[in-house]
C-alpha positions in Angstrom: 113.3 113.8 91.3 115.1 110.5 91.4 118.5 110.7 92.1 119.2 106.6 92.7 117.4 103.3 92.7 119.0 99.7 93.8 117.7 96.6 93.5 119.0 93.3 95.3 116.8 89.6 95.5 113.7 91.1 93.3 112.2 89.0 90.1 114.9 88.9 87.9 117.6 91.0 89.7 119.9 88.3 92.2 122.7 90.7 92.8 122.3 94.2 93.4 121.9 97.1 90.7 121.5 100.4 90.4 120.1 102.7 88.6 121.7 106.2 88.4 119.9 109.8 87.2 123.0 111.4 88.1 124.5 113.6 84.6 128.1 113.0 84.5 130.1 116.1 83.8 128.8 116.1 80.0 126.9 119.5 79.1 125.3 118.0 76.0 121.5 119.3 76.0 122.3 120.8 79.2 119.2 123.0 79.0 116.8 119.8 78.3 118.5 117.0 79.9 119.5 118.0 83.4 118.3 119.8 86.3 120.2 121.0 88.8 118.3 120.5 92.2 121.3 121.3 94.6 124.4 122.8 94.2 126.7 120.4 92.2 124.0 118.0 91.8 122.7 117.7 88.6 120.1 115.0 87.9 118.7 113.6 84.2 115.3 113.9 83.1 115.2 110.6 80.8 116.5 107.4 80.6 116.1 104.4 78.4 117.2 101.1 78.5 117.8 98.6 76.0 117.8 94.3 76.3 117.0 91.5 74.9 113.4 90.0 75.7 113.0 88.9 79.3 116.4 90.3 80.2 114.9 91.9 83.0 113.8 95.5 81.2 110.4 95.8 82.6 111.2 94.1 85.8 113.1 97.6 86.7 110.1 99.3 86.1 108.0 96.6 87.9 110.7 97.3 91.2 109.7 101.1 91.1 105.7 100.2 90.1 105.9 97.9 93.3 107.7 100.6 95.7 104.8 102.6 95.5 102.4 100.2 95.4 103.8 98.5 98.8 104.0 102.3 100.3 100.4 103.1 100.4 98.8 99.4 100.3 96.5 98.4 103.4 96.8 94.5 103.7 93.0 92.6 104.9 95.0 90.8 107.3 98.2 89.6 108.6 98.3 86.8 106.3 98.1 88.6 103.2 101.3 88.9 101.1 103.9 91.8 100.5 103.5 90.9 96.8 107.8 91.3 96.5 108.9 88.7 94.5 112.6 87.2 95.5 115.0 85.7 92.6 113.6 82.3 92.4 116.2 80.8 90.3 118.2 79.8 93.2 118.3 77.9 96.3 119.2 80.7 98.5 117.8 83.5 97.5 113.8 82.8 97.7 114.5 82.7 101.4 116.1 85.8 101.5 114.7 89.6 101.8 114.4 91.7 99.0 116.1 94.8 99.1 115.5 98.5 97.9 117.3 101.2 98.0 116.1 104.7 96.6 117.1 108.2 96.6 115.0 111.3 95.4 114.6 115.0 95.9 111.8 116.8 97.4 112.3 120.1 96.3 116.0 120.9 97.2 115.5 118.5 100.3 117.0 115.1 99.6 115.7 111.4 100.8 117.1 108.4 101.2 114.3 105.1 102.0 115.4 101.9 102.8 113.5 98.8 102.6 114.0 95.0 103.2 111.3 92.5 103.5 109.8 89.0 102.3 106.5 87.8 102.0 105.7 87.8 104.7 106.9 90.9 106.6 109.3 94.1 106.6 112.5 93.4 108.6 113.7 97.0 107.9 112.4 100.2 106.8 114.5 103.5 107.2 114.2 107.1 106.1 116.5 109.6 106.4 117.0 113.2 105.0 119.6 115.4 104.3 120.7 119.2 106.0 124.5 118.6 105.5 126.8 116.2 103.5 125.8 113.4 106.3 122.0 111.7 106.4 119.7 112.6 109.3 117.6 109.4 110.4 113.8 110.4 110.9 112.8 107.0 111.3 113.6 103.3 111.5 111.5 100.1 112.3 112.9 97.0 112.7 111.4 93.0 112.9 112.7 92.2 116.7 110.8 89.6 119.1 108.4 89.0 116.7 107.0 92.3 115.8 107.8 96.0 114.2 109.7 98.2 116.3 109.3 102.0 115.5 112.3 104.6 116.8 112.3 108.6 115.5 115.3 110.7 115.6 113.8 113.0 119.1 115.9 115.6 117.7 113.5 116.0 114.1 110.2 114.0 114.8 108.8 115.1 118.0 105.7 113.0 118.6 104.2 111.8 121.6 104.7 108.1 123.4 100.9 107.7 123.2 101.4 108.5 118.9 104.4 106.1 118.7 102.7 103.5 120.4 99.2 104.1 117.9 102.1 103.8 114.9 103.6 101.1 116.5 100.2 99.0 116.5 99.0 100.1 113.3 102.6 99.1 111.6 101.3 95.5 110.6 104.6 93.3 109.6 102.9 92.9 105.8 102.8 97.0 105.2 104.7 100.2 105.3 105.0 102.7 107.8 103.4 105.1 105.5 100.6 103.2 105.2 100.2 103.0 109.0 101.5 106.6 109.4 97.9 107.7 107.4 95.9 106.2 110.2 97.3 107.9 112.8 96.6 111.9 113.3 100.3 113.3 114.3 102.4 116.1 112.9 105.4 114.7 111.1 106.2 117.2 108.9 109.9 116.1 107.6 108.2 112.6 107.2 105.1 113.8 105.4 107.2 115.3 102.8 108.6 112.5 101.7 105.3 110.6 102.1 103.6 113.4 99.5 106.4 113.1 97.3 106.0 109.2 97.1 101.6 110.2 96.7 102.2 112.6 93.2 106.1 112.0 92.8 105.6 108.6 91.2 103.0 107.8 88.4 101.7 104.2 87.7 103.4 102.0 85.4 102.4 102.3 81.7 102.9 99.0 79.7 102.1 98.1 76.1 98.5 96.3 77.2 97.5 99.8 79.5 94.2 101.0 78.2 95.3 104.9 78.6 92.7 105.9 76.3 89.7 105.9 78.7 91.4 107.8 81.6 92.8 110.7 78.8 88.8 110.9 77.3 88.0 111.7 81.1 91.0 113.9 81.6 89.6 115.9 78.6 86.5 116.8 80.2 88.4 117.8 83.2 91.2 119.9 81.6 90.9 122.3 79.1 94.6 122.8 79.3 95.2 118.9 78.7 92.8 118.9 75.6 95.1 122.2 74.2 97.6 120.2 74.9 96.8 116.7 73.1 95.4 118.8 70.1 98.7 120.9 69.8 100.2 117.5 69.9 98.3 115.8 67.5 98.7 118.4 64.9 102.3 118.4 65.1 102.5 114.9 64.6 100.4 115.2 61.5 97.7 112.6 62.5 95.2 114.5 59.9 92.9 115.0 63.1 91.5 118.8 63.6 89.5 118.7 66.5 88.8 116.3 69.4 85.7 116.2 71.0 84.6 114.9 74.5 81.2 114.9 76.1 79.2 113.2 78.5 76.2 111.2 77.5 73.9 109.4 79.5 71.8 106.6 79.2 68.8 105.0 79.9 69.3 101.4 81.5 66.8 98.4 81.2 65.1 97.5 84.0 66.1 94.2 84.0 70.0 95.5 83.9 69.2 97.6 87.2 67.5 94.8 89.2 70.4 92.6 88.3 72.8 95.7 89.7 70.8 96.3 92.8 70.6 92.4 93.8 74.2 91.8 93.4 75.9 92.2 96.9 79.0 93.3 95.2 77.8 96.7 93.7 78.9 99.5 95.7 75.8 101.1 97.5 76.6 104.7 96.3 76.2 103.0 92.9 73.0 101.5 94.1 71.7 104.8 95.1 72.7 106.4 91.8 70.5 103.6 89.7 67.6 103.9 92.0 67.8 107.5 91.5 68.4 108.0 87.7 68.2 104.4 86.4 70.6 105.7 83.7 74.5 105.7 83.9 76.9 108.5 82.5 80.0 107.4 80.1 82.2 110.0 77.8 81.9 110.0 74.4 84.8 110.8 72.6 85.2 111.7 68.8 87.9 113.0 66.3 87.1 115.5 63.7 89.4 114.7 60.4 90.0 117.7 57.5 90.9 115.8 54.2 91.2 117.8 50.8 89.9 116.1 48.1 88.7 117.2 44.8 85.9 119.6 46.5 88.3 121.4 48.2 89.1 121.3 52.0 85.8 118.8 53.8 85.6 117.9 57.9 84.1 114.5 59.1 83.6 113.6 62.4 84.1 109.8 63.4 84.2 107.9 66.7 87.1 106.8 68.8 86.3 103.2 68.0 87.3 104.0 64.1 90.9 105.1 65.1 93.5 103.2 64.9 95.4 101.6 68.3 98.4 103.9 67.6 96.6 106.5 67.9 94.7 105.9 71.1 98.2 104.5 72.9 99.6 108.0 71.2 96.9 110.5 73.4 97.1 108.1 76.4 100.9 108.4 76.5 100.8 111.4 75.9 98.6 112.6 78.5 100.4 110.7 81.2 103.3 112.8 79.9 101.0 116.1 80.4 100.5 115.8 83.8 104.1 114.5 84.9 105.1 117.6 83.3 102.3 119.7 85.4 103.0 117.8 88.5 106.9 116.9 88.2 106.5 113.3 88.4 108.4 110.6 87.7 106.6 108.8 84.8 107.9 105.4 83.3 106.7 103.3 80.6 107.5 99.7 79.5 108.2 99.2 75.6 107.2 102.8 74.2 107.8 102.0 71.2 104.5 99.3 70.9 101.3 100.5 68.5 103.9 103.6 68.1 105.6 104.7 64.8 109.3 105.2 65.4 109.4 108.7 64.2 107.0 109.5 66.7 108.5 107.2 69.7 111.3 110.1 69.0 108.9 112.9 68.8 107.0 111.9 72.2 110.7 111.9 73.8 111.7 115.4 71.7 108.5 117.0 72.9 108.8 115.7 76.7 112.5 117.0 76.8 111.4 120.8 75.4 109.2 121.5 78.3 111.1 123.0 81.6 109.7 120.7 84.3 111.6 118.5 87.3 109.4 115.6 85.6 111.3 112.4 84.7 110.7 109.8 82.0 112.2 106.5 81.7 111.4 104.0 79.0 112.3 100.1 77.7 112.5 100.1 74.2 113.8 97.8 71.6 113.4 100.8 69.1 118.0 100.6 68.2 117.7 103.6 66.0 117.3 106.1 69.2 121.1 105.0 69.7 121.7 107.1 66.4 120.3 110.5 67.9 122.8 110.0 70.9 125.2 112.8 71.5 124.2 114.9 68.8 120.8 115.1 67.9 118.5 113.7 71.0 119.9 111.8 73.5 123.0 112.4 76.1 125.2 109.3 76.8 124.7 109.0 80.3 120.8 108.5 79.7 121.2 104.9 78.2 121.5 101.6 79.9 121.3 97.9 79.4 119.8 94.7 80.7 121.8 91.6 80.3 120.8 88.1 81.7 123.4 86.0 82.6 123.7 82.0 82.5 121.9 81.8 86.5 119.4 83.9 85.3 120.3 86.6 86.7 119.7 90.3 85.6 122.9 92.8 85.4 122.1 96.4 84.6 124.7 99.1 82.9 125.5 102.2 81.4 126.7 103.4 78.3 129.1 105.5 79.7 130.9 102.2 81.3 132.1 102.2 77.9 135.6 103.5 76.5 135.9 105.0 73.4 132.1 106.1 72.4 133.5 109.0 70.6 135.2 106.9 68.0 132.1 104.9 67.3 130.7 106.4 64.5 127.3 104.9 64.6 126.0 103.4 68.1 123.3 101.3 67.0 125.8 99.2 64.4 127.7 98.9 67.5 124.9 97.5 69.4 123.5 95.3 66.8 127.0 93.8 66.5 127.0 93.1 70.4 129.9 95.9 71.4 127.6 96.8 74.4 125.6 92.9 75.1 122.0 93.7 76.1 120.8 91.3 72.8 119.4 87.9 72.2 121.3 85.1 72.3 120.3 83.6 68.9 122.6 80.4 67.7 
């Protein structure tokens, strides 16, 4: 689980922010809300946060999105960019390092990585874990002399000079010592943890233009368990569909189609095999039984996934991203929930996430106000909402709630946002 995240030089963000999952001493929806992964730590399992357009919402989620990304990515060559994106708004800053900053729990074991680099290279990359009150160091590397310089804490990582050196010249400057790590067959247990964590711990991004439909038609076929799922779902939400059907068809191809395929130097060869083979290709058909009463009683029809509507679709994609952070205790996030989505059931993914026991996390953007009405007694805790605010210099500030004196006299929290109490909104005039 995510415990912290800071931010400093990326996109939007000039001045360091963080992020916090730590429940303050508030028991509201103790049972659903928090999860306590070490004694007297006690970590949420949503957040949301509220802003105006391009106040720098989904640039938080883009920060975590490009963590991972940058973790496992294997550049061509040296010349091929970090993809981190400094605050350009400024003079100073696009010469500067971004910085990260990120805290988590594996297991009961907490982590604490470290990262600073440009475009061009990492200038430091730490990782440290935690037996006691202090951090333990398990590695750090460094941009000295003009290259990456690895050290391991002898004491924890015991590898050989012959393996640090193969790290050491894997460890381009444009990648992560993760990535470099996977190349290189050494026993690094402590380290490996935290790499497995970052594998399954962290699911991609989901943003309003994700085609999630696709990947939950496969999962279907896959998962009996996801399929019970969805349909247990679905019928709760009254979306007047019964069944859900998934198969695999295939088809024949035209000969002209596969000669086109097989002299195209960009098709994968195991895909050129496959068309020499069968000369037919395999997709999933997906279809959605409706029941509808009408005048001769209770009738099914069966129709295809092209006649339902985009809300639905986004719905059972969401929704099966949620499935499996639940089943694998991931941290899930996704950018503007609310789009395709009815706001009753913007609340109803969030209800439904919340009332399964998991160590999963889910953090949303939203512009949806009304949420700010279920907080503290109905839905949400306090400490789960924050706030984007861009400044005059463009740059991004990011806040809690709970910075707030007096909630408990405000009787209704989204009149007090819509009135600016709490910032975060456009800046109409």
């Amino acid at each position: 689980m995510i415990q912290e995240l800071k931010i400093k030089n990326f996109m939007s963000f000039r001045d360091e922010v963080t992020l916090s999952f730590e429940a303050t001493k508030d028991t509201t929806f103790e049972g659903y809300h928090v999860v306590e992964v070490a004694p007297g730590v006690r970590l949420l399992r949503f957040a949301m946060v509220y802003g105006a357009n391009a106040s720098g919402k989904s640039n938080l989620l883009y920060a975590l999105d490009f963590l991972q990304d940058f973790i496992f990515a294997k550049p061509g060559d040296l010349e091929e960019s970090t993809g981190a994106i400094p605050f350009k708004l400024d003079a100073v800053t696009p010469k500067e390092p971004s910085e990260f900053s990120l805290k988590f729990y594996v297991g009961n074991t907490k982590y604490w990585y470290e990262l600073k680099l440009d475009q061009q290279r990492v200038y430091l990359e730490r990782l440290y874990y935690y037996t006691s009150n202090q951090p333990t160091k398990l590695f750090e590397r460094t941009w000295a002399n003009g290259e990456s310089v690895l050290t391991f804490n002898p004491s924890v990582i015991k590898i050989s000079n012959a393996a640090k050196e193969e790290l050491s010249l894997k460890c381009l400057p444009n990648m992560s010592f993760f990535a470099a790590r996977k190349q290189v067959n050494v026993a690094m247990k402590e380290i490996d943890a935290a790499r497995e964590w970052f594998s399954t711990g962290i699911m991609p991004i989901i943003e309003p233009q994700t085609e999630m439909f696709d990947y939950a038609s496969k999962k279907m076929v896959e998962d009996s368990d996801l399929k019970q799922y969805l349909l247990n779902f679905i019928h709760q939400a009254d979306f007047n569909i019964s069944d859900v059907k998934t198969d695999i068809v295939k088809r024949t191809l035209p000969q002209n189609f596969i000669n086109m395929m097989l002299s195209d130097d960009n098709t994968p060869s195991d895909i050129k095999e496959k068309l020499k083979k069968d000369k037919s290709i395999e997709s999933i058909r997906t279809q959605f039984v409706h029941t509808v009463i009408n005048e001769r009683g209770e009738e099914q029809y069966t129709l295809t996934a092209g006649s339902q509507s985009e809300g639905t679709k986004r719905t059972i994609g969401i929704e099966s991203a949620v499935f499996l952070a639940l089943q694998e205790q991931s941290f899930l996030f996704v950018d503007e929930i609310e789009a395709s989505l009815h706001p009753e059931l913007v609340e109803f993914i969030i209800q439904q996430f919340l009332s399964q026991k998991s160590r999963a996390q889910l953090l949303v953007t939203t512009h949806y106000d009304p949420l700010l009405n279920t907080v503290g007694d109905d839905l949400i805790r306090k400490d789960s909402v924050w706030f984007t605010e861009k400044d005059d210099s463009g740059n991004t500030d990011l806040y809690s709630l709970v910075e707030y004196k007096g909630l408990n006299r405000i009787r209704s929290l989204q009149k007090a946002y819509r009135n600016g109490v709490f910032g975060a909104l456009p800046n109409i005039k």
